[in-house]
C-alpha positions as CSV (number, residue, x, y, z in Angstrom):
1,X,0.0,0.0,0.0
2,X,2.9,2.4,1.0
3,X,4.8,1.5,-2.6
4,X,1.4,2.1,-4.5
5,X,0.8,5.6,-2.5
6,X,4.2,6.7,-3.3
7,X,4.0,6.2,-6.9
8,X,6.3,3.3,-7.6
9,X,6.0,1.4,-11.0
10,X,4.1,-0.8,-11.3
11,X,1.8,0.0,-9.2
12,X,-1.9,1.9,-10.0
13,X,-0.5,4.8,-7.9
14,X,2.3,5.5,-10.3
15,X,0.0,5.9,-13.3
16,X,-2.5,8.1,-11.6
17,X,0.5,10.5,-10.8
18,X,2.3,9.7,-14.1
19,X,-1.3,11.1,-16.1
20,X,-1.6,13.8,-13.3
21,X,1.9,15.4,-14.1
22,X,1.7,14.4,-18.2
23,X,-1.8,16.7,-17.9
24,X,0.0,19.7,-16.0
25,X,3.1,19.4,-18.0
26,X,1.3,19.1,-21.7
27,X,-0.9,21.9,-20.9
28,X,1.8,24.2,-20.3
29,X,1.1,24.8,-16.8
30,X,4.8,24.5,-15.7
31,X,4.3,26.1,-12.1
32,X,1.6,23.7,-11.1
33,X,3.6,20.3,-13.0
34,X,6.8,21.3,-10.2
35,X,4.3,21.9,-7.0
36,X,2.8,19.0,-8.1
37,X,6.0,16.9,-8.5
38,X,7.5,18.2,-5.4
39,X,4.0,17.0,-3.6
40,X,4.7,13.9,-5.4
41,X,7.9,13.3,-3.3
42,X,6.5,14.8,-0.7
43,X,3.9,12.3,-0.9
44,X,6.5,9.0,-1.0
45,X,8.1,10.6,1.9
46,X,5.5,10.4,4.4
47,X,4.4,7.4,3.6
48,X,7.5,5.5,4.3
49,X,7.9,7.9,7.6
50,X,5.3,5.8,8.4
51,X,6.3,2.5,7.8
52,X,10.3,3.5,9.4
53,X,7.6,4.2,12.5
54,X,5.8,1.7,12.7
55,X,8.1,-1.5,11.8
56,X,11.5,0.0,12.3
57,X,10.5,2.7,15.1
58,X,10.7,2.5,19.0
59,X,7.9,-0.1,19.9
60,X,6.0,2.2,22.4
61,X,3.3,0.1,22.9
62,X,5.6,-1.5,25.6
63,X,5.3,1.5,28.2
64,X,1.5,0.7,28.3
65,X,1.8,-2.9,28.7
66,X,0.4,-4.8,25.8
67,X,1.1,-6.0,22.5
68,X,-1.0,-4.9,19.3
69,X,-3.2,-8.2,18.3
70,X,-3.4,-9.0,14.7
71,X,-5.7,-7.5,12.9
72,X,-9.3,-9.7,12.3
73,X,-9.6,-11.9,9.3
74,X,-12.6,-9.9,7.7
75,X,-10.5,-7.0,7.9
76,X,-7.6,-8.8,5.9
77,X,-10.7,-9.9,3.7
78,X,-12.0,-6.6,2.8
79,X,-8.3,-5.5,2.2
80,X,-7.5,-8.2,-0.3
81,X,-9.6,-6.5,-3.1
82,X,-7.4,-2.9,-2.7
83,X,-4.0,-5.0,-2.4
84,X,-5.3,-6.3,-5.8
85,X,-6.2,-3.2,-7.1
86,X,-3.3,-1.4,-6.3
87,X,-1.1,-4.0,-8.4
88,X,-2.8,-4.3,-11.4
89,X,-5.4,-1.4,-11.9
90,X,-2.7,0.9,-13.1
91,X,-3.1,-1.0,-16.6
92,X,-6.2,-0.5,-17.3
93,X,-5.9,3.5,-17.8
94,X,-7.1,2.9,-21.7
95,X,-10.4,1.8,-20.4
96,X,-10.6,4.2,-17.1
97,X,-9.2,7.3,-19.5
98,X,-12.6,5.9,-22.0
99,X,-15.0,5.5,-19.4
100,X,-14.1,9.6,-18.1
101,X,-14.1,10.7,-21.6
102,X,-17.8,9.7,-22.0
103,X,-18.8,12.5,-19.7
104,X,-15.6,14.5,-19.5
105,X,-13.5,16.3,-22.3
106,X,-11.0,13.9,-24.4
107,X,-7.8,13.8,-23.0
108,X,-6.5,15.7,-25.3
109,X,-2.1,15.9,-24.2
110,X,0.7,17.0,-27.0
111,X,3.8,16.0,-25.5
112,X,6.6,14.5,-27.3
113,X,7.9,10.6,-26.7
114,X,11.2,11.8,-25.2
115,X,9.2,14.3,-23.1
116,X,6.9,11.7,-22.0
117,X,9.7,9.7,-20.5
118,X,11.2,11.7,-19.2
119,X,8.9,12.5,-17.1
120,X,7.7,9.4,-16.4
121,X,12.2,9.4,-15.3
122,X,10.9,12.5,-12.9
123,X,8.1,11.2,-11.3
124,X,9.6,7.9,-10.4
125,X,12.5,9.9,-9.3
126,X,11.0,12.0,-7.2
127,X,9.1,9.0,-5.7
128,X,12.3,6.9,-4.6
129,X,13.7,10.1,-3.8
130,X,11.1,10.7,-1.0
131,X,11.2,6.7,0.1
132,X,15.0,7.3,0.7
133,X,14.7,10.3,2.4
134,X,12.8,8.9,4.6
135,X,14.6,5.4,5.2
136,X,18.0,7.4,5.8
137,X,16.2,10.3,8.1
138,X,15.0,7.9,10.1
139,X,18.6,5.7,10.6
140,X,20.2,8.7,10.9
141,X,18.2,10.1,13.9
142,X,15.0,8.3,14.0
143,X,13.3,11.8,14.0
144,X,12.5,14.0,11.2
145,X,12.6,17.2,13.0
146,X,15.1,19.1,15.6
147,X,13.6,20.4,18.9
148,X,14.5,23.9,17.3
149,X,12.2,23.4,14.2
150,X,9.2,22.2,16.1
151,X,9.5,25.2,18.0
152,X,9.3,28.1,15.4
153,X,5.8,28.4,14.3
154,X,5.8,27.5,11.3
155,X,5.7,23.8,12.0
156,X,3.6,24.4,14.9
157,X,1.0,25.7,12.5
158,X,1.5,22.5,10.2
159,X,1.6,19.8,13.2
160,X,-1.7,21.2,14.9
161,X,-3.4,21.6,11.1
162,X,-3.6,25.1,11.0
163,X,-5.3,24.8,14.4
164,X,-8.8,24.3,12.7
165,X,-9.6,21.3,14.8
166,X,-9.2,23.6,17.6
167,X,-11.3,26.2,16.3
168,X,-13.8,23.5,15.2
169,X,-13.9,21.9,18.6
170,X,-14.2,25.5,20.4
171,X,-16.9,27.2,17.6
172,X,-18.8,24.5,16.5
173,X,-18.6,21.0,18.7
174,X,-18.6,22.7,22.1
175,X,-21.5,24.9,21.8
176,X,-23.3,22.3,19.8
177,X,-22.7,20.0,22.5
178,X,-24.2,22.7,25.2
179,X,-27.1,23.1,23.1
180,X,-27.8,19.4,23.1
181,X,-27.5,18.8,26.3
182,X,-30.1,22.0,27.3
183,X,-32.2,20.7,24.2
184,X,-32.2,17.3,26.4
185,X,-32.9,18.8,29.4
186,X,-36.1,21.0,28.1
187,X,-37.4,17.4,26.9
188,X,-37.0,15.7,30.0
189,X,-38.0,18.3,32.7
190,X,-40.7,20.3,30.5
191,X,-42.0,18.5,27.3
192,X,-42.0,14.8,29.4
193,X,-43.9,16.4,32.1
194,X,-46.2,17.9,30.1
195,X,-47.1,14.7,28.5
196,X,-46.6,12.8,31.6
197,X,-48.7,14.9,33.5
198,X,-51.2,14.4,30.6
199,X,-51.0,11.3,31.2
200,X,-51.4,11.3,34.8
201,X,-54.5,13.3,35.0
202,X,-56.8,10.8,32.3
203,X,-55.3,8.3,33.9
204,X,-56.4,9.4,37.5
205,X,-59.7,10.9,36.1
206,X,-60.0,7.6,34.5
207,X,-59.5,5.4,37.8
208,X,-61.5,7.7,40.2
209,X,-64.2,7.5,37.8
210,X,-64.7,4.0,38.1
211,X,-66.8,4.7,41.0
212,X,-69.6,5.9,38.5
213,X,-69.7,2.5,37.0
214,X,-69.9,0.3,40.1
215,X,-74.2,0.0,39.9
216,X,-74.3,1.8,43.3
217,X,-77.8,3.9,42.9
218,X,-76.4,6.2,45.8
219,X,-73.0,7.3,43.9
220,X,-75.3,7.5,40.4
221,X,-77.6,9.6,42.0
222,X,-75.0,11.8,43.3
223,X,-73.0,12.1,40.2
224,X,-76.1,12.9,38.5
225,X,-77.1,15.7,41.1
226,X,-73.4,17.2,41.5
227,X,-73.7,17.4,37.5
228,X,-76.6,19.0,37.3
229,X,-75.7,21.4,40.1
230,X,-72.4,22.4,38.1
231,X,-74.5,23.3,34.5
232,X,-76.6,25.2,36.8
233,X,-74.0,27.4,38.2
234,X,-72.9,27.6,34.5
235,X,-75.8,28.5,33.1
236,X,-76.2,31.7,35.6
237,X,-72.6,32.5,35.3
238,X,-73.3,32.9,31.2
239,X,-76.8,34.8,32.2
240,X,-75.0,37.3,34.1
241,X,-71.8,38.1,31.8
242,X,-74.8,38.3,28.9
């Protein structure tokens, strides 16, 4: 995976940046064809930081007192079809390059043969450039950066992302989260109770009620008389506002 991500022949990611770069470069746009290049190597070299970490680095997972398990087969399973990708889809850039052009402009590049390898010589280049920039950084040293660098800010800026998780977490996450949890507390301790107490009053309504239904003449004759009582004092309470 790290050898197809850097661009290495012949894997799929060294066609997708070959055709990337041909593009820039046969369309003139010479600025862009060298950020892109550099970003290129750039890209090779963190990926094998990576792998100097993790198989060739200090094993850290020692000062917590456990060892890394394998990973689970289905994940090795669902892997299987990229690892296959990655070797082979590079040659089938005719049929991808077709498929595009059905909905996109024809790719349409004038470079010459010589030109064309030699940048296909750059990219791959550039590539093993990165991968052994990495390798010997990492025997040298086994860091990438003095104390001095990671203290200007600069590499501050790049480490912490431009600080946007920070300003993420602070403008958006946090006062989303307060919201949510006074959104949850309005539910539970007004809109539940409402219903609840809804609830509550049929249901006691409901039970004290019964009473009416128990064939007891005394209790039906008393419901009827405290009924017709209570439209009585109605009735004279809508004579008088008239």
């Amino acid at each position: 995976a790290s050898v197809a991500l850097a661009g290495i022949f012949p894997l799929s990611g060294f066609f997708s940046k070959d055709l990337i770069l041909e593009v820039a470069f046969g369309s003139q746009h010479y600025i862009l064809w060298t950020v892109l290049w550099i970003t290129a190597g750039l890209t090779a070299f963190y990926s094998f930081r990576l792998v100097m970490y993790v198989f060739h680095g200090e094993e850290n997972f020692k000062k917590f007192g456990y060892h890394p398990h394998e990973t689970y087969p289905y994940v090795i399973a669902a892997m299987v079809p990229l690892v296959i990708l990655a070797m082979v889809a590079g040659f089938t850039k005719g049929v991808f390059v077709e498929m595009i052009t059905k909905q996109l402009p024809v790719l349409d590049i004038h470079v010459s043969s010589t030109t064309f390898w030699v940048l296909v010589m750059l990219t791959l280049g550039i590539a093993l450039g990165g991968i052994a920039l990495a390798y010997f950084k990492h025997q040298k040293d086994g860091s990438y950066f003095s104390a001095q660098m990671q203290e200007t800010f600069v590499y501050k800026l790049l480490a912490n992302q431009y600080y946007m998780p920070l300003i993420i977490e602070k403008m958006i996450l946090k006062p989303y989260l307060w919201i949510s949890k006074a959104s949850w507390k309005i539910d539970m301790h007004v809109v539940d109770e409402i219903v609840d107490g809804i609830a509550r009053t049929v249901y006691s309504t409901g039970e004290k009620s019964t009473g009416a239904q128990n064939a007891n003449l005394s209790k039906s004759l008393l419901s009827m008389a405290l009924g017709l009582v209570f439209f009585i004092v109605l009735g004279a309470i809508y004579s008088f506002a008239k």
